[in-house]
N, CA, C and O atoms as a MOPAC input file, in Angstrom:
PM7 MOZYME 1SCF
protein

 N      0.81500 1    -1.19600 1     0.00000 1
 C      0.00000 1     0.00000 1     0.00000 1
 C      0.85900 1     1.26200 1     0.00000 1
 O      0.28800 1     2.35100 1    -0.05000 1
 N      1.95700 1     1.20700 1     0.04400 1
 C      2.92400 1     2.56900 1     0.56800 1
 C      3.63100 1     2.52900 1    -0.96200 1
 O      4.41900 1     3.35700 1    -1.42000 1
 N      3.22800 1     1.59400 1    -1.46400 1
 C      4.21600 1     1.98500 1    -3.35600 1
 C      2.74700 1     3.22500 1    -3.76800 1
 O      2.82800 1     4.40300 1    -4.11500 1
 N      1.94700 1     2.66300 1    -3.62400 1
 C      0.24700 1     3.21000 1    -4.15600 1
 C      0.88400 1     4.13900 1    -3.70900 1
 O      1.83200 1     4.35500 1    -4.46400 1
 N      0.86500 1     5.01200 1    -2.62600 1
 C      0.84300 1     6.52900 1    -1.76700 1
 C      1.42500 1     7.03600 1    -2.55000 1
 O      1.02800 1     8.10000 1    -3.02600 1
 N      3.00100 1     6.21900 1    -3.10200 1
 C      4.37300 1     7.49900 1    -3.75800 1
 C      3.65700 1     7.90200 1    -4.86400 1
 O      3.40300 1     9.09600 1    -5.02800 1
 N      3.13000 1     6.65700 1    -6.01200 1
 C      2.64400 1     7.06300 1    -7.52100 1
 C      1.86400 1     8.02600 1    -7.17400 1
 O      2.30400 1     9.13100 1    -7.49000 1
 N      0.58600 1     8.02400 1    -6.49100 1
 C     -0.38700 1     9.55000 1    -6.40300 1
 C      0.05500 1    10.49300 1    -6.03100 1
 O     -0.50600 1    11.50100 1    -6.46100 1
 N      1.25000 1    10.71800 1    -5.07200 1
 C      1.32100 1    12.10000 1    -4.86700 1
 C      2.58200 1    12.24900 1    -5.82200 1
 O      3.21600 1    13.28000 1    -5.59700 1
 N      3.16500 1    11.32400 1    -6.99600 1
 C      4.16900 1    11.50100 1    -7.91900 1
 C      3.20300 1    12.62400 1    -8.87500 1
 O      3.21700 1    13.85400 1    -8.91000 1
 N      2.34000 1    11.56300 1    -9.64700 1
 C      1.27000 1    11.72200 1   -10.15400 1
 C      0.26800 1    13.22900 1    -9.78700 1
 O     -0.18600 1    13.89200 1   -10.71900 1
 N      0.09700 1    13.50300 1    -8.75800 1
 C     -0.21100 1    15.04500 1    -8.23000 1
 C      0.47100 1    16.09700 1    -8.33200 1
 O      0.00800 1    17.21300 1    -8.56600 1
 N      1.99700 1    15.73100 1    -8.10900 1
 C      3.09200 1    16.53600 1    -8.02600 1
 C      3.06700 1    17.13200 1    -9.66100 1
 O      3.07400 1    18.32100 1    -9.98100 1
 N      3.04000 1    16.13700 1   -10.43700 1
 C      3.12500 1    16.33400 1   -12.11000 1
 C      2.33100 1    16.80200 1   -12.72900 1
 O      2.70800 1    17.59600 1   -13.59200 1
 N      0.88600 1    16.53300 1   -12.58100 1
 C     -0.30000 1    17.48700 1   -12.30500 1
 C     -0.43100 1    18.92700 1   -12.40300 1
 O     -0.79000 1    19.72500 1   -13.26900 1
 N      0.00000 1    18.97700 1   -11.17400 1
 C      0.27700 1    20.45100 1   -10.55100 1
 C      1.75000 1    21.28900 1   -11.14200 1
 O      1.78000 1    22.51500 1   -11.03000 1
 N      2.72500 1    20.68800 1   -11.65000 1
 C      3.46400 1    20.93700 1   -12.32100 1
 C      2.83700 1    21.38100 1   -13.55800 1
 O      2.41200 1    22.53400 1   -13.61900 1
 N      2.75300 1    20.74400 1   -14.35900 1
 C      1.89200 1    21.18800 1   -15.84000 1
 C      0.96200 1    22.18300 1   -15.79400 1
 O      0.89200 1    23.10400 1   -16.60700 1
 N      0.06800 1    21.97300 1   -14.62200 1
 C     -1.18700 1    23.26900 1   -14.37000 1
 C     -0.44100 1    24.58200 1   -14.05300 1
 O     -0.84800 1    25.57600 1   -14.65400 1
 N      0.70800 1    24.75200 1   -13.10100 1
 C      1.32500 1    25.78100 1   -12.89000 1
 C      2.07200 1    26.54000 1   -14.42800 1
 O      1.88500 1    27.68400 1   -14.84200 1
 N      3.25100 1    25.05900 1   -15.25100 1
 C      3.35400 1    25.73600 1   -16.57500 1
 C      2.63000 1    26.11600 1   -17.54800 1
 O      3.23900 1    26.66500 1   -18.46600 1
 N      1.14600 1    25.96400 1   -17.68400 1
 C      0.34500 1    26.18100 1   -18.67000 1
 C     -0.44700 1    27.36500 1   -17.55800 1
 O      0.06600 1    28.46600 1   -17.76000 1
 N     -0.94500 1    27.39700 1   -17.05600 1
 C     -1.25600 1    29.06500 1   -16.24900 1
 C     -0.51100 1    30.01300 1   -16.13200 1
 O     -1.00900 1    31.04400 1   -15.68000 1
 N      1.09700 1    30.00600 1   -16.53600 1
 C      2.14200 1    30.63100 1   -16.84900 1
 C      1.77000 1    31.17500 1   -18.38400 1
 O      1.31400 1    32.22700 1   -18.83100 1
 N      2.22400 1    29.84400 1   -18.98400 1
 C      1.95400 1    30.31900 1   -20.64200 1
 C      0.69200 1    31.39600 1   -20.51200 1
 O      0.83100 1    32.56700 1   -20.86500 1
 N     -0.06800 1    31.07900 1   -20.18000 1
 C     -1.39100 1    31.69100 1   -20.57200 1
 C     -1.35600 1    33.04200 1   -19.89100 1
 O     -1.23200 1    33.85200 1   -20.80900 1
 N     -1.38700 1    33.46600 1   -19.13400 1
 C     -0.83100 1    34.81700 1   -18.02100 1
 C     -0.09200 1    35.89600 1   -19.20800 1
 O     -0.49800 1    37.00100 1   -19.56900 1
 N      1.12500 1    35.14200 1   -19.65400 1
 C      2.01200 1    36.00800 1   -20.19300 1
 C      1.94400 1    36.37100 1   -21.65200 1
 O      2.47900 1    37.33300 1   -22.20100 1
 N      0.95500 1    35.13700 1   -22.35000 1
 C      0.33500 1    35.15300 1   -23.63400 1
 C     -0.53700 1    36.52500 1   -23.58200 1
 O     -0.32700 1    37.48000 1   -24.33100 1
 N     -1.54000 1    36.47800 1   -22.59100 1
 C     -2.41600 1    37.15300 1   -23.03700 1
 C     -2.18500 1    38.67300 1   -22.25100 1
 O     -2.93100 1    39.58400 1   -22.60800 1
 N     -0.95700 1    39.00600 1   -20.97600 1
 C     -0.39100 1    39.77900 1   -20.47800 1
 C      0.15300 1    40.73400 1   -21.57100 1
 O     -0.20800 1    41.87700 1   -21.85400 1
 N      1.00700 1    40.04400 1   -22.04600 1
 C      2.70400 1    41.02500 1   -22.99800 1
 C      2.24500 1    40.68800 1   -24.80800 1
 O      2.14900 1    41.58800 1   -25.64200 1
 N      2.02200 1    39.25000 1   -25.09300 1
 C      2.25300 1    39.30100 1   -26.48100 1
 C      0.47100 1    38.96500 1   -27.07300 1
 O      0.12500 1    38.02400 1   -27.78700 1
 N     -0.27500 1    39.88900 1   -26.59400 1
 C     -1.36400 1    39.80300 1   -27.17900 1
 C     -1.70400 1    39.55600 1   -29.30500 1
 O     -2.21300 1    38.74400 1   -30.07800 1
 N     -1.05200 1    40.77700 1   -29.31900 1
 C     -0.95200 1    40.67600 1   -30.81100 1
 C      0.33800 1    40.14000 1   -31.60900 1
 O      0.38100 1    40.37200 1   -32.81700 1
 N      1.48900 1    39.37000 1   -30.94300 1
 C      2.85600 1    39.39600 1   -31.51500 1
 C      2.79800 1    38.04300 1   -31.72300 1
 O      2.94700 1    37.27800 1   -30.77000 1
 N      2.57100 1    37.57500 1   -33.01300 1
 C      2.64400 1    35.79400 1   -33.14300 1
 C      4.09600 1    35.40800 1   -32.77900 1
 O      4.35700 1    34.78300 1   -31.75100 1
 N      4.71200 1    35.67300 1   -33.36600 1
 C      6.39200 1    34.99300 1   -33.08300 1
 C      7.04700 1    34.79700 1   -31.91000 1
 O      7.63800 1    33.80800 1   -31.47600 1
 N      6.74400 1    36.53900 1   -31.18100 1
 C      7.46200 1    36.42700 1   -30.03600 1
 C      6.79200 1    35.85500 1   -29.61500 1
 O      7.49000 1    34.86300 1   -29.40200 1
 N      5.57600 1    35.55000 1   -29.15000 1
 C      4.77400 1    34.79400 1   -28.39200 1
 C      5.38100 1    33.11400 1   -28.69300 1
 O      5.82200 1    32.51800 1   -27.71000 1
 N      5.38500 1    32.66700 1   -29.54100 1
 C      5.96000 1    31.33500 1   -29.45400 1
 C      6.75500 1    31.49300 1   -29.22200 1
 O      6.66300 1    30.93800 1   -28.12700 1
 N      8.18200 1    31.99200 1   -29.25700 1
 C      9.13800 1    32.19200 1   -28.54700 1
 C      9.07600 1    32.02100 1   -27.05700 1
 O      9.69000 1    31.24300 1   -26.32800 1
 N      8.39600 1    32.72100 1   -26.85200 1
 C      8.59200 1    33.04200 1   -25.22500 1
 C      7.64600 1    31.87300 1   -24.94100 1
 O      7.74600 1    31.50500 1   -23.77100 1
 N      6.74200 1    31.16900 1   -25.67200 1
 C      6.23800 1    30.14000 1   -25.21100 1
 C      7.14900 1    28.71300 1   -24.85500 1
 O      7.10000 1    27.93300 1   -23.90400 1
 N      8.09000 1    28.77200 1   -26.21900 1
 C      9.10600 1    28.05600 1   -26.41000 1
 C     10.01500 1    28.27800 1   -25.29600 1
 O     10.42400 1    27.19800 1   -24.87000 1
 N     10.42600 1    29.15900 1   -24.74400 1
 C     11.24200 1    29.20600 1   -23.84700 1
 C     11.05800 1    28.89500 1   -22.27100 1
 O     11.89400 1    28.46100 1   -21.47800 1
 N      9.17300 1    29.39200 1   -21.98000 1
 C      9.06500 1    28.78800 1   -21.01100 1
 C      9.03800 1    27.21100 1   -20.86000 1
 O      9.50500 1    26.73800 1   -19.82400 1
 N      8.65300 1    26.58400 1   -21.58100 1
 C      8.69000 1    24.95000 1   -21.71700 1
 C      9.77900 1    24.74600 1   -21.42900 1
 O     10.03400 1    23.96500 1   -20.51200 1
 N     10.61700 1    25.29800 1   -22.03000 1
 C     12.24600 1    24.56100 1   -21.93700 1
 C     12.98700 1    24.87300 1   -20.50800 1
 O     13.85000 1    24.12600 1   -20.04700 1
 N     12.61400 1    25.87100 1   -19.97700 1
 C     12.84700 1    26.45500 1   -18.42400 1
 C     12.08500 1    25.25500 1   -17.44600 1
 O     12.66600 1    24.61000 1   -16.57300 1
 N     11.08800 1    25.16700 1   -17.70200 1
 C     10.09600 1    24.13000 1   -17.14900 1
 C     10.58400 1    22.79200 1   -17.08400 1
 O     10.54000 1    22.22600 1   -15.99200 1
 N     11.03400 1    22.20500 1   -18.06100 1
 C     11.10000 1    21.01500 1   -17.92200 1
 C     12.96200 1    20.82900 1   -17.69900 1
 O     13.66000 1    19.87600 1   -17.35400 1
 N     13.18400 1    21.87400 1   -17.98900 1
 C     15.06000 1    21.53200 1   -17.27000 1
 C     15.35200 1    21.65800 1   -15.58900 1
 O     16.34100 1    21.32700 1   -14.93500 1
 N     13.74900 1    22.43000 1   -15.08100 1
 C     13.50500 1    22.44700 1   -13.38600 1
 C     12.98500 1    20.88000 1   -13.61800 1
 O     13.75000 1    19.99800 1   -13.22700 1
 N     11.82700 1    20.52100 1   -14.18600 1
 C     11.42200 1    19.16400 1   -14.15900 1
 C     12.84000 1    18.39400 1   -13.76200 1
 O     13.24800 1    18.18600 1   -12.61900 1
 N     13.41600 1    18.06400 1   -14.88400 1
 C     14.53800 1    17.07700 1   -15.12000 1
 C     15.69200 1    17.46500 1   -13.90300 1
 O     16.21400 1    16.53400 1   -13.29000 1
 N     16.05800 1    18.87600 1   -13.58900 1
 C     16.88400 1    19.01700 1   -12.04200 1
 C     16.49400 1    18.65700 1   -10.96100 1
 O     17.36300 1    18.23000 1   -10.20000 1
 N     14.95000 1    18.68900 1   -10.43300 1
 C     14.45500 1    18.49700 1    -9.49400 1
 C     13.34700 1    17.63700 1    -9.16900 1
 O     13.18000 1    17.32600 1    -7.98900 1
 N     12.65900 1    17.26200 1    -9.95800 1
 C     11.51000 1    16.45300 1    -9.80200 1
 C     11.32100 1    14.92900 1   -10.42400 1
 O     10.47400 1    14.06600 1   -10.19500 1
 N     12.31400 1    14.96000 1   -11.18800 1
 C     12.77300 1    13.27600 1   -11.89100 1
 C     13.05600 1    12.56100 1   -10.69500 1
 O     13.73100 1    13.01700 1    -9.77200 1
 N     12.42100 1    11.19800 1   -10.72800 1
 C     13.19000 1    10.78000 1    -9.78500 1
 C     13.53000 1     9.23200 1   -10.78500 1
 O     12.96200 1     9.14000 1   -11.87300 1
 N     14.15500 1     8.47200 1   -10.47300 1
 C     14.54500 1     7.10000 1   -10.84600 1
 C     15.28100 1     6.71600 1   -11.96800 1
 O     15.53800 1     5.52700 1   -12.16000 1

């Protein structure tokens, strides 16, 4: 029963990870680059890649 506990709150943790980077994207999308297609993927592009190199430093486990 204590393997079950780790996966859900793995599983929550990752969750809540993704909900935090996509409420980001969206904040700053519709904040700064309302009308700017490019930069906007850009800076979309860049938050992902910020995101998941914290993912891969800190939250990977195994």
């Amino acid at each position: 029963m204590g393997r079950l506990g780790g996966v859900v709150n793995r599983t929550l943790a990752n969750t809540l990870y993704i909900g935090l980077m996509i409420s980001t994207i969206v904040l700053i999308d519709f904040s700064f680059f309302k009308n700017h297609t490019w930069p906007r993927l850009a800076v979309n592009v860049g938050i992902v890649m910020i995101y998941g190199a914290f993912y891969y430093r800190f939250m990977k486990r195994g």
